[in-house]
Structures are given as C-alpha cells and as structure tokens.
N, C-alpha and C positions, 0 to 999 in steps of 0.2 A: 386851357391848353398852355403849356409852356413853349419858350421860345430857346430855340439853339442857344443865342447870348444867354440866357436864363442858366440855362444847365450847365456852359461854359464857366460862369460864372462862380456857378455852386461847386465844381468840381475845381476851380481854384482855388474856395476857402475851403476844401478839407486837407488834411495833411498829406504827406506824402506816398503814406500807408492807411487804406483805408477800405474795407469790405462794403462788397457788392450793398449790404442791407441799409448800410452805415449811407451811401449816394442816394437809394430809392427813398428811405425815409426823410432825407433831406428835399430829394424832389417832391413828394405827397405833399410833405408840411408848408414847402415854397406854392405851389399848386392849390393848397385850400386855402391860403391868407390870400393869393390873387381870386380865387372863385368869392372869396368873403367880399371884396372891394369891390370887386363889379357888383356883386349882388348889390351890396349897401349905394353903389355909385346908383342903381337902375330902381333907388326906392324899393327893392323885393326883401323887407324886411318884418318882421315879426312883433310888435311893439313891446314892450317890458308887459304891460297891464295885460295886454292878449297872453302872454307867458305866463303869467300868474296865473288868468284865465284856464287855463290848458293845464297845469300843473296842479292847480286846485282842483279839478276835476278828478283826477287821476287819486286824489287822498280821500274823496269821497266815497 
C-alpha cells in the first residue's frame, strides 16, 4: 500500500505535463519495489537453487 507522501512525492518528480498512464505506472513500479522489500525484509523469499529447481522442471 502506498502512502499519501509516497504519491505526493512521485507526482513531484514527473514533469509539468504528464498523462494519467504515465502517474499510475509510476505508482505500480513504486508499489512492487516496496511489496519486493518487505517481502525480502519478512524472509518470504525464493532461493536462486529453488528457481533453478522450478524452471528446470518446466524444460522437462
């Protein structure tokens, strides 16, 4: 979840002129690198070797 200051923020680094798609995509991309930090802060993460694991299946 984003925070007011969060989007305050982001709408201060876009230009002066800037479409509606041009804000939301700035919020998603702000929004999954915070859901990625917590994830990684809370240990809920994936190991490389488990990825290989899972992807090497998939080529079988």
């Amino acid at each position: 979840m984003l925070s007011k200051n969060t989007v305050k923020k982001t709408i201060e680094k876009l230009p002066d002129l800037f479409s509606i798609d041009e804000l939301i995509e700035q919020l998603i991309f702000i929004e999954k690198v915070e859901e990625g930090l917590t994830q990684s802060i809370e240990e809920n993460v994936i190991s490389n070797e488990d990825v290989k694991t899972i992807i090497g299946k998939w080529s079988s």
